[in-house]
Structure formats: C-alpha cells, structure tokens
N, C-alpha and C positions, 0 to 999 in steps of 0.2 A: 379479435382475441379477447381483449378485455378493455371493455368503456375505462376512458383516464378525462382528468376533468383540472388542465395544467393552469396554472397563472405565474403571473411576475410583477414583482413592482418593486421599482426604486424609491427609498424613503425619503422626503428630503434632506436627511443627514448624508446617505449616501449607501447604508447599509441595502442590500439587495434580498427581497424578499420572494421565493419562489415554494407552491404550493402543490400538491394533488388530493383530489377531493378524493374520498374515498366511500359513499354513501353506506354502502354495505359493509363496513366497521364499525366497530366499537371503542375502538385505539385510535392512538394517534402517536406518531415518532416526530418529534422536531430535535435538529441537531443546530447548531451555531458552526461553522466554518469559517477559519480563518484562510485568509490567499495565501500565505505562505508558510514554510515547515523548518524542516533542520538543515536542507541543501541549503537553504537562503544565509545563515547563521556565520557570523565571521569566528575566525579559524579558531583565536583566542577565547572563544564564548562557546563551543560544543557542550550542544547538548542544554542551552538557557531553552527553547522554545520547551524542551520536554519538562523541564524544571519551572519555567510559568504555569505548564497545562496543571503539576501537582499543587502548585500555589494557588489555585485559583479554588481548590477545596477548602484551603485552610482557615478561610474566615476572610468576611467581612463587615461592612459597616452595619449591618444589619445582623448577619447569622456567623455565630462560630463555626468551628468544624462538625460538631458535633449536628447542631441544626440544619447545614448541609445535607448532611448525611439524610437526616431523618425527612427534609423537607419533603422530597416524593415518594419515599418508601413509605412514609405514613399513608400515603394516599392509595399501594397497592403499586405505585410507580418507580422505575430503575432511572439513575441519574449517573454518567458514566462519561470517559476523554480517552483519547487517543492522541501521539503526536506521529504523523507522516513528514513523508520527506519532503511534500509541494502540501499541507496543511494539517493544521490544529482543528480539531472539533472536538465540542461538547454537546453530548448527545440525550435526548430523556426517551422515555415511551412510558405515557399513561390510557389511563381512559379519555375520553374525548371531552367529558364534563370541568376534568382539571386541566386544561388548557393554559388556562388563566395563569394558573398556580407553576405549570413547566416554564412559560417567558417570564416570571416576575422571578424565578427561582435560577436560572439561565441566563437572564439581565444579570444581576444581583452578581453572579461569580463571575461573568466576562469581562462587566464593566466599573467593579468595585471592590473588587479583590486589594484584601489592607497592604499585603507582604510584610508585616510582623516581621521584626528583627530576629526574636525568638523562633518562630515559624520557621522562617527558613532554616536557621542553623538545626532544627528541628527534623525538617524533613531532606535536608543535607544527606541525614545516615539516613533516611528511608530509601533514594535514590542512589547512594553509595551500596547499598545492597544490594538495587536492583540490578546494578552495569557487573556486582558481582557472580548476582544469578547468571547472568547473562554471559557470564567468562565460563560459568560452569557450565552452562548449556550446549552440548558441543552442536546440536541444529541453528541454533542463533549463532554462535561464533563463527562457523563454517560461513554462513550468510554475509555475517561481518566481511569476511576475509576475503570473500569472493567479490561483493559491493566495491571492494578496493582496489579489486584485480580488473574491474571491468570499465572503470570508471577512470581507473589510470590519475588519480591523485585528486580528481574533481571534487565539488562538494557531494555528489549524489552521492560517493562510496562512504561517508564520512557514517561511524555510528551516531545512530538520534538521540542514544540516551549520551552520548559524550562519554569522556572519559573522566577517570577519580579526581584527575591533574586539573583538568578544565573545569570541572566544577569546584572543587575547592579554593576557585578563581572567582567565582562571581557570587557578588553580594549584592545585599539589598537594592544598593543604588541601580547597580545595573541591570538587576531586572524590572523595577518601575521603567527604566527608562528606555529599554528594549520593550517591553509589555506599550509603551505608550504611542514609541513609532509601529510596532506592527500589527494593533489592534484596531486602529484607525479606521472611523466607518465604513471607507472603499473598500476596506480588506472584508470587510464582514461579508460572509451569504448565512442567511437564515433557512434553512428548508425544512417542508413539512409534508406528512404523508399522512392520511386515514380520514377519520370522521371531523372534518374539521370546515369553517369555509375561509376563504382567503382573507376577507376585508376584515373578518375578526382579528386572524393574526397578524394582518397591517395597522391597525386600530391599535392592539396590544404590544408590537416593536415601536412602534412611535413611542407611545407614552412610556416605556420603560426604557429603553435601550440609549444611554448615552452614553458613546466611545471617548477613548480620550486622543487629545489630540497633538503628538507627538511629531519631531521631523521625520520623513518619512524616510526612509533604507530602502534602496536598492534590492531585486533578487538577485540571485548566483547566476552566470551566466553558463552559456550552453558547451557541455564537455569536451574534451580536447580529441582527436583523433584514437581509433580504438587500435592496443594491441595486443595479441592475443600472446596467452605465456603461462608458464606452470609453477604452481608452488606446492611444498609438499611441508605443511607445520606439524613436526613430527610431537604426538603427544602420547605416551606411553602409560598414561591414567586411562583410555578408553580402551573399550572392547570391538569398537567396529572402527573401519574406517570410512569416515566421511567424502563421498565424492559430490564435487557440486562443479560443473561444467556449463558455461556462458557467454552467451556473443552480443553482440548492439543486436535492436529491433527497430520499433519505431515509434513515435509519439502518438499519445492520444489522440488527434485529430486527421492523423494519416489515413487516406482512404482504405490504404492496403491492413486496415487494423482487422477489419473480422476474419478476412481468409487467413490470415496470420495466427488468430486465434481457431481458427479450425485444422489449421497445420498444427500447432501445438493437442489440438485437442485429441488426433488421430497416431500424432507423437507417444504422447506420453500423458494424457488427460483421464486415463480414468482405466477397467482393467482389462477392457479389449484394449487399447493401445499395443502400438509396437514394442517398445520399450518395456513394458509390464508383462505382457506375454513371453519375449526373448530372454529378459533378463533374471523374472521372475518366476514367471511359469515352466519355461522351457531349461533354463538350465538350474534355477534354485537358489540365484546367489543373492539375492537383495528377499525381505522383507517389503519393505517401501522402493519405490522408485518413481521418478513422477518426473514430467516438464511442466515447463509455467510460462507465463508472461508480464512482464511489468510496461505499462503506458507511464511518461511522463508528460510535462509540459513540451519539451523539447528533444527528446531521446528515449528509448526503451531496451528492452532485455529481454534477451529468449533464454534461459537457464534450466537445466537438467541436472535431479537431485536423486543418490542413493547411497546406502547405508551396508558395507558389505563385510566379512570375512576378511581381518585385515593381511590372510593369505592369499586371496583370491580376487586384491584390486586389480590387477593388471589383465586379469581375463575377466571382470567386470569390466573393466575400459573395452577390452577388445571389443563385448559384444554391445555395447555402445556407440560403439567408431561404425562397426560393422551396419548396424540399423540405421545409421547419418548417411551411409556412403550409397547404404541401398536405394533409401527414400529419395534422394537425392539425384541419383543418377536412374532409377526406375518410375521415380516419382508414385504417388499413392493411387491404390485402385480406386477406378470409379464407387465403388462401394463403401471403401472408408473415409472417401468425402458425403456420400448419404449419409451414410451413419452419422460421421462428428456432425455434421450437420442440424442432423438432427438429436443429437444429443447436447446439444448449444440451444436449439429452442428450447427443448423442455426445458435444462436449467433457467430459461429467460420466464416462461411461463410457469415454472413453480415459484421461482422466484420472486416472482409480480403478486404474489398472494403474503406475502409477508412487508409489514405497513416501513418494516425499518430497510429493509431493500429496497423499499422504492422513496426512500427518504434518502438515502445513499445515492442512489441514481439522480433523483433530481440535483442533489451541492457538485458531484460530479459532472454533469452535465454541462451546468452553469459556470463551473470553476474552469473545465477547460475548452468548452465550446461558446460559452454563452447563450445556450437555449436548451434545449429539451428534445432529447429522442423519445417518443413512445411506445411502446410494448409491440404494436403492430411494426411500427418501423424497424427495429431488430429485428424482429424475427423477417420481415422480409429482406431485410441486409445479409442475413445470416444466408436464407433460403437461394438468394443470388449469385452465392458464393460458387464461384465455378473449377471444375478440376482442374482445366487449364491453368487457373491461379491460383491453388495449391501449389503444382506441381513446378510453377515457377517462382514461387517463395519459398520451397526446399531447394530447388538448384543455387537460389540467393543465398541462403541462410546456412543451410545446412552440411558444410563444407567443414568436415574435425578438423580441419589445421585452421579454422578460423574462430575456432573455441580459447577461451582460458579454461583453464583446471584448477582448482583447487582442493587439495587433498589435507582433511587432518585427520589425524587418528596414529597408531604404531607403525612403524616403519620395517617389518619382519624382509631381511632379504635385500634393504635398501630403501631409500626411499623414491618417492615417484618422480620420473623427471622428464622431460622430453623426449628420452627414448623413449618412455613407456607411451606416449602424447602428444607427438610432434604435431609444432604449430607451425605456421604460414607468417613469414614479413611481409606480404602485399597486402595485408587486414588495414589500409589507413583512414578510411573512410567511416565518421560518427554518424550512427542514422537521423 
C-alpha cells in the first residue's frame, strides 16, 4: 500500500524515541507524549495534568510566552498540546529543514517550564473559563455526564479539565512537583513522521532533552465492574435534547478491537450506517447521530450520540433500541461487513498521507503496544475481519438493557427514565 520506513531507540536517559521516514515529504510532525493523563491524577488535584500542558506555554528559562508562541510560527510552523485521559502531548509540524528548531523549542517547554507564581494565578482564569465553556457546551457536558455513568465513579469518568473547586486547590508547589514525578524520562515517547532521518532526531533528543527527576506515582488502576443505568439532567436553557447511550468495549490491545471497530462502523460510522439512515433518514428526528469507540489501557467504550426534538426523545430512543435489537439478534449482512470494511481501509489509506496521522499512530502504537503496526498491517487486519465476528460482537455488545443513558436537555412530558430505557442487572462484567 504505501512504503513506511519505522525505527525505535531508547536514549540512555530513558526517553523513547520512535520515527517514520517519509522521503516524499516536505514536513515533518514531531509530538512529545507523555505516559500518563488525567485518569492517573489523584482525586484532590483534578485536572493539574491539563493545567501543566497550559504551563508549559508560559515561559521559560530561555523564552517567554510570547516567544513560544512565535518560536515556530515564524518559521511557517504550528506548535500546539492536548491533555487525554492515558496522555499529554506536545505536538509541532514544520518543514523538514526546521527540525532543529521543533526539538530545541519542544525540549525548552517540557523540560523547563519556570511555573511563575504570577503565571499561574494568571492563567488560573484562562482555564476557569475554559471548564466554563465547557458547562456551556451541552456536547461536552453530555460527554462529561455519561464518562461518569459508564465508568461507575472510576478515574476514566472523571473531567480532564477538573473542576473550579479543584483547581483553585493547586498551586505553584504542586505542580512542579507533580510535573517532576510525571515527566520523568520513562514516561517520555518522542515521535516523528515525514522528511526526516532517525539518528538526526536521536542525536538532537540527546543533546536537548533533560527530564526532571521526581518520585515517581503510580497510574489509576483498572475500573470497577460496569452497570448500566439512566440519568435524565434536566436543563431547560437548551433546545434539543442530548441523548448519549454507552456500554464497556475493549482495550487497545484486544484482538477483537478491529471487528469491534467495524461493527461500530456499520452501526453508526458514517451515513449509510444503521442508525443514520433509521434515525435520520427514515424518520427525520436527529440532525447528527453517530456511534463511536474509545480504546484504553485497560478498558473501552462503545457510545451512541444524538441530538433530537426534545418531544420526540422517547421515539428517538425507540428507534435506537429498535436497530440494537435488530443487529443483534439478525446480525449484519454480508454486505455491510464489505462495506465498513472497506470503508475502514480507505480512512487508514487517506489517512497514511497526512504526516501528523502517522505521528499520532506511531506515540500510539508505542504507548499501548510497544511497537509499530504498519499501513499494510491494518488494512490487512481490517480486511480479515469476518462476518461471523461482527455478528458475534453485536450478539455481545449490543444488548439495550446493557446500555447507560444519559439524557440532558428539557424534560417536556417528564423526564426520561427506565421506563422510557430499561436496563439489565446481569451487566457485571468490566471489559
């Protein structure tokens, strides 16, 4: 499908460095990943790992905020963080000639971030806004709401950006001090994608990259038993109501992960899906409607999302129940396992053409397998994928009373509750 050109090397600091050559580029995406996120985070401290990733903009011993900022954009380059619930990354994409300039600039805010007394209390109200956006947002909130319901009080359910309470808890000291146990070289992976060669970017993490070296914390351990249940947060500021409905799945390294992802994809992946044709097409009541999947370390999620008529939730539900009970007990045709199927390569092969997808894929890879799937290996994983195991991961899965619900939005009529969603007490089992 498409020449890949992988490497790996452990520095002897400890930071792990994993590469793809990309000769027919002219870019290059290198991100920094950290091994742990906000699930890891103790209960008192919500929400520090997202409040380090902003810190680490603000200045250091070398560059202000300001010269952050500008450090790759002058160069035509984006420089940009995210915090996840199993990792932190800081990510750039330049041209291939400033190389140089991404790890000495990348070094610089991972491993030398001042945390300013002022700073923080500074950008305090920048992230006290954002958990505000975030309340206002009723797709994020709904998200919130259900993470909690599915997770059953665990750390995954917990929100990443924390809340007002928790952060107007932590100060300067604590996050050096958190920042010093969890950035620890073991925790680093380095990855890179596009016109680049490996030994250069081993040669230039060496010489830059000095973690600090902190007692080291524990991660969060693996969720409690799932069980499934309805909530209806009745909020009478919105115009639709949010349905978002979710069951356990399975971990990143479960074999049964791509036929999983093929059942979702014939579910509710795209707008021949079930779900989008019944729910959308055929009777009108959703806008949006979509399933999904999330891999963890240890656990995952099969979640179905839509946004409907807040008259018309409970014949929303119905024809949701209805498409679970079909798929499940008729299982999917032969044809809409060709299909998703094929609709999973192409996304893997356009994908593989964009340098920061396959910089994604490589920290991935490494973070939860330890090595490297290749372009041709998905798509033949994908391609092996057989109807028989579809059609017996909907009989597992796809069981409405082994859903949570979570409903926000107006409550016209009452609000939603087991009658409208009855769930199953034999759901005890965490994937």
């Amino acid at each position: 499908m498409t020449d890949f050109d992988f490497h790996k090397s452990v520095l002897p600091s400890g930071i792990t460095v994993v590469t793809e050559k990309l000769p027919h580029r002219r870019s290059v995406a290198a991100g920094v990943w950290v091994r742990n996120g906000a699930r890891d985070e103790p209960a008192d401290k919500l929400g520090i790992s997202h409040f380090i990733e902003h810190m680490m903009f603000k200045g250091t011993e070398r560059r202000d905020a300001r010269a952050i900022a500008q450090s790759l954009e002058s160069l035509g380059g984006h420089l940009d963080a995210f915090t996840a619930r199993e990792q932190v990354c800081y990510y750039a994409r330049t041209l291939s000639e400033h190389l140089p300039a991404v790890v000495d600039v990348l070094s610089d805010i991972v491993c030398c971030s001042r945390f300013a007394e002022a700073e923080v209390v500074r950008e305090k109200s920048v992230v006290r806004e954002e958990i505000y956006a975030a309340e206002d947002s009723p797709d994020d909130k709904v998200n919130e709401l259900l993470s909690a319901q599915v997770w059953s009080g665990h750390e995954l359910g917990r929100p990443i950006l924390g809340t007002v309470e928790t952060l107007e808890g932590i100060g300067t000291t604590a996050l050096r001090s958190y920042f010093q146990s969890r950035y620890r070289s073991e925790h680093l992976v380095i990855s890179a994608a596009g016109a680049l060669e490996h030994q250069q970017l081993v040669d230039l993490a060496g010489a830059s990259f000095a973690a600090p070296d902190g007692e080291p914390l524990p991660l969060s351990q693996s969720p409690p038993p799932f069980r499934p249940s309805v909530q209806h947060v009745v909020r009478t500021d919105l115009q639709q109501l949010y349905l978002s409905l979710a069951t356990r799945g399975f971990q990143y390294r479960d074999p049964d992960r791509y036929p999983l992802v093929v059942l979702n994809t014939l579910l509710g992946g795209g707008m021949s899906s079930r779900l989008f044709q019944s729910v959308r097409e055929e009777a009108g009541l959703a806008y949006s409607v979509y399933s999904a999947t999330d891999f963890h370390r240890d656990a995952g999620m099969i979640s179905i999302h839509l946004g409907v008529s807040p008259q018309r939730g409970r014949e929303a539900l119905a024809r949701v129940r209805e498409e679970l009970i079909r798929l499940r007990e008729q299982g999917p045709t032969e044809e809409e396992v060709s299909s998703a199927r094929s609709q999973l390569k192409g996304s893997v092969v356009m994908g593989q053409e964009s340098v920061s997808n396959r910089m994604y894929h490589l920290a991935h890879e490494e973070l939860y397998c330890g090595g490297y799937t290749p372009p041709d290996e998905q798509a033949a994983q994908i391609e092996a994928v057989s109807h028989d195991q579809v059609a017996a991961l909907a009989r597992r899965f796809l069981d409405p009373e082994g859903f949570v619900l979570t409903a926000l939005g107006p409550a016209p009529g009452g609000e939603i509750t087991e009658e409208h969603w009855p769930v199953g007490s034999a759901f005890g089992a965490a994937a």
